[in-house]
Backbone bond lengths (Angstrom), bond angles and torsions (degrees), N, CA, C in turn:
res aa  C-N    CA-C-N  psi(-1)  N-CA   C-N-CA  omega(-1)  CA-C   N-CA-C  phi
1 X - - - 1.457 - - 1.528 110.14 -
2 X 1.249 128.96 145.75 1.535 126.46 -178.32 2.109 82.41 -162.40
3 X 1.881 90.57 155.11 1.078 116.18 157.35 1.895 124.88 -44.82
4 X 1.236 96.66 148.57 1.383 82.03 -177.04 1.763 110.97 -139.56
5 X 1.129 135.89 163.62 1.210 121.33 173.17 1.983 129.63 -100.84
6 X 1.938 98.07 23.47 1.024 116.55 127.62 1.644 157.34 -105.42
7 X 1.494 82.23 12.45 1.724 102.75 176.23 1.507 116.43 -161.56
8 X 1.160 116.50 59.55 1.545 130.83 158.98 1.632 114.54 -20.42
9 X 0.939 122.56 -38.69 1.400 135.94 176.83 1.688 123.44 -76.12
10 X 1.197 116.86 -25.42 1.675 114.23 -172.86 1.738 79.48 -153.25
11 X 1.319 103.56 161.60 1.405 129.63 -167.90 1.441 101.12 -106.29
12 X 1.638 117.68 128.82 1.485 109.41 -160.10 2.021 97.82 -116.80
13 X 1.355 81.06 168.73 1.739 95.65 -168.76 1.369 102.97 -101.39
14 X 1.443 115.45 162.35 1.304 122.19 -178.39 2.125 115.65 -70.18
15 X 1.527 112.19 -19.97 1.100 112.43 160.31 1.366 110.56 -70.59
16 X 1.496 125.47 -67.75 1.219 143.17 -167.01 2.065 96.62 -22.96
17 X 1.276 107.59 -60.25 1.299 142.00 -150.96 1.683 103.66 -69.22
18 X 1.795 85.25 -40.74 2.100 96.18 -172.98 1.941 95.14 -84.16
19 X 1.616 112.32 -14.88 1.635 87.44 173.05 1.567 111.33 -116.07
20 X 1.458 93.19 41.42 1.917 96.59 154.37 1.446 92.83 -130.44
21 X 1.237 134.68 32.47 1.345 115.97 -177.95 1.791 99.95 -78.28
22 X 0.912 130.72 156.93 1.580 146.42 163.89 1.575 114.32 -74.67
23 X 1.528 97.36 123.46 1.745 109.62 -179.69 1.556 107.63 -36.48
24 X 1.672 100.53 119.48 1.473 91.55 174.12 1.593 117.41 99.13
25 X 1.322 106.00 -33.94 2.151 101.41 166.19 1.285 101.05 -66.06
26 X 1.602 103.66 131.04 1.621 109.34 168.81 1.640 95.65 -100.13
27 X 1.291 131.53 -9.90 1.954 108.36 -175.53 1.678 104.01 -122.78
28 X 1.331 94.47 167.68 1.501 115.27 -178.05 1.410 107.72 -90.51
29 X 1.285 128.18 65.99 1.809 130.95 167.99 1.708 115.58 -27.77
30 X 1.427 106.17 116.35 1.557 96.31 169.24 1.554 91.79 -144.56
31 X 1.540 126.31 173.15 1.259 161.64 169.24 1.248 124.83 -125.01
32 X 1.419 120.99 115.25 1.696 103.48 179.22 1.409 76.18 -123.37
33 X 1.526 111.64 167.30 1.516 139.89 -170.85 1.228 126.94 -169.08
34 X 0.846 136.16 -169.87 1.902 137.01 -173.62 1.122 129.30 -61.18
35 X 1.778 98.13 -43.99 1.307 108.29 -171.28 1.836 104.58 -158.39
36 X 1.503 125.18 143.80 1.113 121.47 174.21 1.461 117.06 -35.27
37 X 1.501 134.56 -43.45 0.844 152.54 -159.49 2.201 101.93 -92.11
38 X 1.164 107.12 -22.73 1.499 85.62 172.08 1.701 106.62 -96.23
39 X 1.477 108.57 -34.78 0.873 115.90 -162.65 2.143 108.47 -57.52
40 X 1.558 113.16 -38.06 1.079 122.02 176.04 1.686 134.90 -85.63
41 X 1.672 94.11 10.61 1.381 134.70 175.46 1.337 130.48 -109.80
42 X 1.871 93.40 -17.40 1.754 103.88 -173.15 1.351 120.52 -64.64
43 X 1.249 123.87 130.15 1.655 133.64 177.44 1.714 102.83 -36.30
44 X 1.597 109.30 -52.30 1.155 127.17 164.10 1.658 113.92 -2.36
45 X 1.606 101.99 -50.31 1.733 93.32 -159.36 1.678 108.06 -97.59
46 X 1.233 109.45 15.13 1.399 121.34 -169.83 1.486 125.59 -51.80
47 X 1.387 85.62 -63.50 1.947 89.00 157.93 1.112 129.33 -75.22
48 X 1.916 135.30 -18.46 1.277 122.61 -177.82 1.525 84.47 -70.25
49 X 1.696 124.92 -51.59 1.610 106.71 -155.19 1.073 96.29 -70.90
50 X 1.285 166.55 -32.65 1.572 143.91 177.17 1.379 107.26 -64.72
51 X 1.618 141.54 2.02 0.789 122.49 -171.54 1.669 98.80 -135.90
52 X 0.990 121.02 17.40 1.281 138.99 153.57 1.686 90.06 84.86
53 X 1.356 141.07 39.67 1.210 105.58 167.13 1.922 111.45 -130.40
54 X 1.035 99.56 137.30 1.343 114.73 169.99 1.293 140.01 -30.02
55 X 1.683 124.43 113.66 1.238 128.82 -163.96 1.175 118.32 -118.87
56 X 1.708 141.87 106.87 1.073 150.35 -175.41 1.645 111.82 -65.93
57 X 1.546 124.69 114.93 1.355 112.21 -159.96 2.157 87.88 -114.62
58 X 1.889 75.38 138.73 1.683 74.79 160.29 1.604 103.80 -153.85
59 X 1.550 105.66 160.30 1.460 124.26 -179.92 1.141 125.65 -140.44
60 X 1.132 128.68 57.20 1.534 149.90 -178.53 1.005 118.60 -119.16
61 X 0.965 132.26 136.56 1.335 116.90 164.43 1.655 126.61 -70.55
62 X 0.865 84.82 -28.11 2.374 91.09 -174.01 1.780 83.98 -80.38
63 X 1.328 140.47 0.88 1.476 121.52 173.30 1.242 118.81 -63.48
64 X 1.313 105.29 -58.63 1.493 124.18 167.01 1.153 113.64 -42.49
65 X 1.121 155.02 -38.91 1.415 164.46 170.44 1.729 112.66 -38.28
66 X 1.350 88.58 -75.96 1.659 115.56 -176.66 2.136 82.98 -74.82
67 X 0.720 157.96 -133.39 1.266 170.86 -143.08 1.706 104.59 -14.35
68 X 1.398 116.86 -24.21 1.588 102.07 173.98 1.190 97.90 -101.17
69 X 1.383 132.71 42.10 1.640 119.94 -167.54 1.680 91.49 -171.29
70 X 1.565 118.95 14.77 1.538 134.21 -160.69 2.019 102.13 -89.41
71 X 1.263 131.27 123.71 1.510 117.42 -170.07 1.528 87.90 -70.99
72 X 1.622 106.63 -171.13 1.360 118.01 156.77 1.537 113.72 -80.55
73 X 1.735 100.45 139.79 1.290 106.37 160.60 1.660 121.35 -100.68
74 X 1.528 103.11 141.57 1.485 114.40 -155.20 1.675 112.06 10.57
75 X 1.677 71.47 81.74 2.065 77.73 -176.47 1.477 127.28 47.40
76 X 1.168 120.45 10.58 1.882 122.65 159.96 1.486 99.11 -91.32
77 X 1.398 95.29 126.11 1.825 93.38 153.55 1.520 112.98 -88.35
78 X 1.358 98.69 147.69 1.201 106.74 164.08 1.713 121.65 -78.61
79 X 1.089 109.01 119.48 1.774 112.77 -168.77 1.829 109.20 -134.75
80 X 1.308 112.25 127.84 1.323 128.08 -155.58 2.184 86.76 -86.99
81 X 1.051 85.00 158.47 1.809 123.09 -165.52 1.575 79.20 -95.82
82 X 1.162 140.32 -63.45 1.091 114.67 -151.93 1.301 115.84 -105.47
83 X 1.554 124.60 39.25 1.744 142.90 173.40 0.971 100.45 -114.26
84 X 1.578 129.64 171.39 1.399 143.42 179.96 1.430 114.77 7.09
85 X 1.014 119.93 -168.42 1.592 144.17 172.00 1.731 116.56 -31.71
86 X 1.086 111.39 160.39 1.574 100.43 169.75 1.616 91.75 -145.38
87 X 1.512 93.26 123.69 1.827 115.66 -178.08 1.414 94.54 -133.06
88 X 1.649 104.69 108.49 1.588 126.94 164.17 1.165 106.78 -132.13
89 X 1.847 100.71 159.11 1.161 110.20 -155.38 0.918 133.29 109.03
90 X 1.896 145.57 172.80 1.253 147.89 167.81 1.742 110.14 -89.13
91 X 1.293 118.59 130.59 1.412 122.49 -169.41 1.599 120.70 -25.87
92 X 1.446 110.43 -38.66 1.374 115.51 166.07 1.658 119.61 -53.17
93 X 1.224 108.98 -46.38 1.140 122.90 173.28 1.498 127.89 -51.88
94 X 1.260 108.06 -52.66 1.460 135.84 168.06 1.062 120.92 -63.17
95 X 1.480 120.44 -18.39 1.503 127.60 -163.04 2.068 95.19 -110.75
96 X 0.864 108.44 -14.59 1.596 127.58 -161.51 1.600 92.30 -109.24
97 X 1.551 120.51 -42.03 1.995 111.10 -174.66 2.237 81.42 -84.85
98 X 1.124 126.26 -3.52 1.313 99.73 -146.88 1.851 89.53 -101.64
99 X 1.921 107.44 -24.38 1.577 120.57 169.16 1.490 103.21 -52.50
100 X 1.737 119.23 -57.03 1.048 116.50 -142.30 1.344 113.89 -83.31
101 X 1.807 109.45 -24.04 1.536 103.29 154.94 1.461 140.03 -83.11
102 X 1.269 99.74 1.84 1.850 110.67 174.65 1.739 93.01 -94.10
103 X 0.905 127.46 0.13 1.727 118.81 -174.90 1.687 78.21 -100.01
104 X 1.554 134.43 -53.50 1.576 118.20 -153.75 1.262 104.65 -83.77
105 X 2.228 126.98 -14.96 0.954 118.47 -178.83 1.850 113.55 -67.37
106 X 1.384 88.81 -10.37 1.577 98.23 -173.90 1.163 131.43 -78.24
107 X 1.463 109.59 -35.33 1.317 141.13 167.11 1.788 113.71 -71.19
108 X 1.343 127.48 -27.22 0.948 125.29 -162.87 1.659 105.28 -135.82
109 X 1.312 108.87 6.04 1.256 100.42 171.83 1.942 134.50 -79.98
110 X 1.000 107.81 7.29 1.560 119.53 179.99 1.699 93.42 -82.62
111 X 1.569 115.42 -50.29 1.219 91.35 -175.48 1.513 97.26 -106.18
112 X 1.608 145.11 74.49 1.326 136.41 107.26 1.504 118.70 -93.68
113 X 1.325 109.71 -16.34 1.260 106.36 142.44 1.620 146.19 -70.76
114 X 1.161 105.27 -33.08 1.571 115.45 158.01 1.538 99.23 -64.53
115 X 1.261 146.45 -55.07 1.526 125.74 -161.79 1.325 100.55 -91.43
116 X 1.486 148.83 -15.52 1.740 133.14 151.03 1.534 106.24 -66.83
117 X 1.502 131.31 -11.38 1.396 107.57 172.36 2.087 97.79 -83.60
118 X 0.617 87.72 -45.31 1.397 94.04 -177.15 1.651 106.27 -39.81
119 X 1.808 114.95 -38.07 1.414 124.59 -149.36 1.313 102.82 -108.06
120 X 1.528 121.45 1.14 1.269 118.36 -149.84 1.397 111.55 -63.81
121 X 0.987 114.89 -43.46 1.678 126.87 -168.30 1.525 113.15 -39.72
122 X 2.097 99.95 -32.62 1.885 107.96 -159.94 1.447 90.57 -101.78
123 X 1.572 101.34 -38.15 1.667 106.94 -144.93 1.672 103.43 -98.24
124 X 1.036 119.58 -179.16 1.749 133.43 -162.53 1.760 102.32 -130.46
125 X 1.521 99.15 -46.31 1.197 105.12 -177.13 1.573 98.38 -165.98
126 X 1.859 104.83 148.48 1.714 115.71 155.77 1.563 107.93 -121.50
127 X 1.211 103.67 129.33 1.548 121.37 -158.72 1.470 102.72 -143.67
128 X 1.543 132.33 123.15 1.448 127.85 148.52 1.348 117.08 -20.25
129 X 1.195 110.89 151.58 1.561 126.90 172.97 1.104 145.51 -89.66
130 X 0.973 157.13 103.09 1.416 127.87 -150.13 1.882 98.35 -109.80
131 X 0.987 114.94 -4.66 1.431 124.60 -170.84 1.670 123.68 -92.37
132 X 1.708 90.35 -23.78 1.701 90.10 -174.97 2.098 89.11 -104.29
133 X 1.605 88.04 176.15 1.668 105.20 -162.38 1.544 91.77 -163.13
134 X 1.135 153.43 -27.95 1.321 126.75 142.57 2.074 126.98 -126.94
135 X 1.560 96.07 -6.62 1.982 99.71 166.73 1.422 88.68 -93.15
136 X 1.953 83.26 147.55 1.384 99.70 -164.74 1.599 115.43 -77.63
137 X 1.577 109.89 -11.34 1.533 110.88 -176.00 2.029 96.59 -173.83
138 X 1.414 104.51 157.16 1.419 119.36 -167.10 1.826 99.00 -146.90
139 X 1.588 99.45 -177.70 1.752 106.78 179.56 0.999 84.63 -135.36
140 X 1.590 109.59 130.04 1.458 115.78 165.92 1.749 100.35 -115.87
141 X 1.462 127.83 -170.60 1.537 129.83 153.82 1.317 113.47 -121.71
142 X 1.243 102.83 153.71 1.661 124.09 173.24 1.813 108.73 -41.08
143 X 1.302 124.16 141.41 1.059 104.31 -166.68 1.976 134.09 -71.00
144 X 1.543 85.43 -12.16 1.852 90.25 160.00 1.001 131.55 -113.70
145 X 1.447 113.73 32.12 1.227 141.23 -168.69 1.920 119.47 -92.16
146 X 1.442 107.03 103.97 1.540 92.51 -178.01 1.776 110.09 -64.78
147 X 1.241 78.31 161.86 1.822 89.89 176.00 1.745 130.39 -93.74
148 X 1.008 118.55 133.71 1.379 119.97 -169.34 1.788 120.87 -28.43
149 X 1.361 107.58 -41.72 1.455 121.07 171.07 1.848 97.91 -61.65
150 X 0.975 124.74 -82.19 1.416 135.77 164.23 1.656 117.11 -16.38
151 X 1.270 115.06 -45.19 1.371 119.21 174.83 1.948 115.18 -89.07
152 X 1.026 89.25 -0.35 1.814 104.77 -175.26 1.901 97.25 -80.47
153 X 2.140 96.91 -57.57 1.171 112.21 -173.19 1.373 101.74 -47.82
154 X 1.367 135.59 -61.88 1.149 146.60 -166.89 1.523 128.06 -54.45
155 X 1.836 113.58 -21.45 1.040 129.84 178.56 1.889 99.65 -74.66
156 X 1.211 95.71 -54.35 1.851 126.56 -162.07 2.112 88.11 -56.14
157 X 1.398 117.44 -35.65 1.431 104.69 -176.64 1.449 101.86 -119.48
158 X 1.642 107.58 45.56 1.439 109.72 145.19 1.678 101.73 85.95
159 X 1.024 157.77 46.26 0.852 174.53 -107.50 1.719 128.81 161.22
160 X 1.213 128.27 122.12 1.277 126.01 -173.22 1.642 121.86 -111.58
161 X 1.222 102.04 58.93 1.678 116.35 -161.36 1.608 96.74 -54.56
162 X 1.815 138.92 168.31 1.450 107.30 -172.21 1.648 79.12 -122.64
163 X 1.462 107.45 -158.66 1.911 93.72 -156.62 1.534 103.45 -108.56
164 X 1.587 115.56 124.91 1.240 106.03 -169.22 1.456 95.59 -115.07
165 X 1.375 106.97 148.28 1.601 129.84 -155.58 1.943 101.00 -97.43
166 X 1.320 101.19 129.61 1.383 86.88 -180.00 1.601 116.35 -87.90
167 X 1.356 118.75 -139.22 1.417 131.33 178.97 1.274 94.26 -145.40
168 X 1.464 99.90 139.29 1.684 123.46 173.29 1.752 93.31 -101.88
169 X 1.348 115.67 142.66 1.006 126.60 150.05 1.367 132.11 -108.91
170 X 1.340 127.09 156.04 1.608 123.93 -164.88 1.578 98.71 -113.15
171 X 1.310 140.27 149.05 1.344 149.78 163.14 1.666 106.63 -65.87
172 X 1.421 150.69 62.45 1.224 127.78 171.52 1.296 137.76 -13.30
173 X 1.793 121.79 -23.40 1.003 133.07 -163.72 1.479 105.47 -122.10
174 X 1.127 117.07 3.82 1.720 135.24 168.93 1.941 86.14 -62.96
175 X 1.838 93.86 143.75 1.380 106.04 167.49 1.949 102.52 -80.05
176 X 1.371 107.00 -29.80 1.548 100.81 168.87 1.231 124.25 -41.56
177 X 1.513 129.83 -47.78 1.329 127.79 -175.45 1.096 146.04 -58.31
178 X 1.409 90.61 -33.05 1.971 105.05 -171.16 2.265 85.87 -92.35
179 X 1.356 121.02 -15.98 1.822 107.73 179.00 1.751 102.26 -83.48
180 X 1.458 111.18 -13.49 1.257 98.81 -162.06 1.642 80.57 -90.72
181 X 1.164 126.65 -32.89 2.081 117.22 -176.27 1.285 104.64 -71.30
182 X 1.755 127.32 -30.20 1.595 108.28 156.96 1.377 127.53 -56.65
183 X 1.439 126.12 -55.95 1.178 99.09 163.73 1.823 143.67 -69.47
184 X 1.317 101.36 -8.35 1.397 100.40 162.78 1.485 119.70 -73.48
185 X 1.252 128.34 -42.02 1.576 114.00 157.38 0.979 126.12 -81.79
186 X 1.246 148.79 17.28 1.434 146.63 89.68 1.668 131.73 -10.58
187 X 1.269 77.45 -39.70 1.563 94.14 -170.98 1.379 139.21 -175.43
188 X 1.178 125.56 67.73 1.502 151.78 -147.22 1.836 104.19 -63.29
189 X 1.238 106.91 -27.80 1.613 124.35 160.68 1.349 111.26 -105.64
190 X 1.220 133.39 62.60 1.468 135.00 168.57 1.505 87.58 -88.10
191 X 1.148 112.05 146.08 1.707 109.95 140.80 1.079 147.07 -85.20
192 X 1.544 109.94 -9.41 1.528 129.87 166.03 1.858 105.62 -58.10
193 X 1.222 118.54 -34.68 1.603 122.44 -174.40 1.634 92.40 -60.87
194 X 1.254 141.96 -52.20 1.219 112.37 -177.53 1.024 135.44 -91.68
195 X 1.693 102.59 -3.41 1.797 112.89 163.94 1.449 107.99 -53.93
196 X 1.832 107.65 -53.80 1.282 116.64 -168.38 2.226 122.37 -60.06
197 X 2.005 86.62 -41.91 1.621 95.85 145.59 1.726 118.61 -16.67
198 X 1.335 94.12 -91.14 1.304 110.32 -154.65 1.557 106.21 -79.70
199 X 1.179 130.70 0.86 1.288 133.89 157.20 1.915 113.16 -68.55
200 X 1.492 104.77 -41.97 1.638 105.19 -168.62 1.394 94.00 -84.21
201 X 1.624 143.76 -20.92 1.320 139.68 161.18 1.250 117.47 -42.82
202 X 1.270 95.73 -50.16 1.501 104.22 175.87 1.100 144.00 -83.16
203 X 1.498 99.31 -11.69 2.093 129.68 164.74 2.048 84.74 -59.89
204 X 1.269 92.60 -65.58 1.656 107.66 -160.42 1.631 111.48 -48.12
205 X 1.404 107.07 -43.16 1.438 103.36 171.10 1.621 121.09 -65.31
206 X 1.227 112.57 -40.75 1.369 115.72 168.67 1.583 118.82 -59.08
207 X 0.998 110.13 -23.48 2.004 111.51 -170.10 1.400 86.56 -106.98
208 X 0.894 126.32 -23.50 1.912 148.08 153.33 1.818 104.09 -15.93
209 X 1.351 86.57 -93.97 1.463 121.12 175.74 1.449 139.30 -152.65
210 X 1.457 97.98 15.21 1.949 104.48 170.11 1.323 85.24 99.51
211 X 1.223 138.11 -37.15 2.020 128.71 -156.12 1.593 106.70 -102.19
212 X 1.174 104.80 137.22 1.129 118.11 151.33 1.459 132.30 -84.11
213 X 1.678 130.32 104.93 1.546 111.06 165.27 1.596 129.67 -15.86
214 X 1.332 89.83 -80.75 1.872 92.68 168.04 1.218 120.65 -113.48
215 X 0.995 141.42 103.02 1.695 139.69 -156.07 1.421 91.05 -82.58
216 X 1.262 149.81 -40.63 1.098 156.93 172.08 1.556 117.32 -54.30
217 X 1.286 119.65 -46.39 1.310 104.04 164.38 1.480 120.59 -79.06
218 X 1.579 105.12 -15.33 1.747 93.35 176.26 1.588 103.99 -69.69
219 X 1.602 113.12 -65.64 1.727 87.28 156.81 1.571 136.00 19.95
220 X 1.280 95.01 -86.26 1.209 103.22 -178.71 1.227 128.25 -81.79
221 X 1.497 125.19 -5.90 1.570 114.81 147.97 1.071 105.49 -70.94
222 X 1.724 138.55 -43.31 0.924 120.77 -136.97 1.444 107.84 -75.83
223 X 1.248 109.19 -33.38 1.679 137.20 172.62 1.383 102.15 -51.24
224 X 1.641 125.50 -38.23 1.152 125.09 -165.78 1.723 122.88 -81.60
225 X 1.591 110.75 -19.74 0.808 149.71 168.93 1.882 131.74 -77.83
226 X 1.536 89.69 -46.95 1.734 89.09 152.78 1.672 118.72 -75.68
227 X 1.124 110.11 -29.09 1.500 120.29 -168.30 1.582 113.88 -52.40
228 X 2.071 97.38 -40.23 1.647 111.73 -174.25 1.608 90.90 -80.33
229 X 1.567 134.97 -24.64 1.479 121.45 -159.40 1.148 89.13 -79.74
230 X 1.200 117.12 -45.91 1.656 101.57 -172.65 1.253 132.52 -54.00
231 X 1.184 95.42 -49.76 1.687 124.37 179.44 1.564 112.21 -57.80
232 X 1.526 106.76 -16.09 1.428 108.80 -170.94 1.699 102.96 -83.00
């Protein structure tokens, strides 16, 4: 049984869950995260809830465990919100959100490459979103990719998992995106592009899981960043 983000109130079952599924979903959507409270806050669920479909929330740690190693129920897999791609909808649909972000990856790809060179050290990849609808950017993982909580567990029972880098995603429809591509063709060496970098890393870690890597160096962009507003 786990929380769900159609019933906040009672803790729902994996049947309960397969007879509200929506004509046509073949998987069982879930999220596990840090804490009840990020997990039912995550940018993450933005598009299933605008699109009416159901998200199984968990915050345990032993969830993750049993859930990447979970069979299918009555033939749904269970598949996490915050791995690979997110394709909802009826194929038309999917094939039409999947045009409209290869047309903006096109348009905007000089600078997601300018902000993963900038990111390389944390990040794996910066890629449009197809998942968020009003935060401007989130961390998702590659889709066989364990997750940082998951690779923590694994250290703690002796284990030497090695460090896998996630992906930041960008909101296409964020008013941020299209000011951060003015100043990149403006200026492809600004230095504000990696202030601004490492500022949305750090949006992402927080909507993430509440933590900051180094709270101290965000600090200091962030400081670095009022300093030019002012000054402007």
């Amino acid at each position: 049984m786990a929380a769900s983000t159609a019933s906040e109130s009672e803790p729902t079952t994996l049947e309960q869950y397969a007879s509200r599924m929506k004509e046509g979903q073949e998987s069982i959507y879930f999220l596990a995260g840090a804490s009840k409270e990020a997990v039912a806050k995550s940018p993450l669920l933005e598009a299933f809830t605008q699109k009416g479909y159901e998200v199984l929330l968990f915050s345990d740690p032993i969830d993750e465990l049993w859930l990447d190693r979970a069979p299918k129920y009555k033939g749904k897999a269970l598949v996490s919100i915050g791995r690979g791609e997110v394709k909802l909808g009826s194929e038309e649909e999917q094939k039409k959100a999947a045009e409209q972000l290869a047309e903006k990856q096109k348009e905007y790809g000089d600078l997601l490459t300018c902000l993963r060179v900038r990111l390389q050290e944390e990040i794996k990849e910066v890629r449009l979103s197809g998942r968020l609808t009003s935060s401007p950017v989130c961390l998702v993982g590659d889709e066989h990719d364990s997750s940082p909580r998951m690779q923590r567990l694994m250290e703690q029972l002796g284990q030497k998992p090695g460090k896998v880098k996630r992906i930041l995603e960008l909101n296409p429809g964020h008013t941020l995106v299209p000011k951060l591509q003015a100043i990149f063709k403006e200026n492809q060496g600004d230095p504000r592009l990696k202030l601004y970098a490492e500022l949305l890393l750090g949006q992402a870690h927080l909507a993430d899981s509440g933590q900051l890597p180094d709270p101290a160096a965000f600090s200091k962009v962030l400081a670095a960043l009022m300093a030019r507003a002012v000054g402007s």
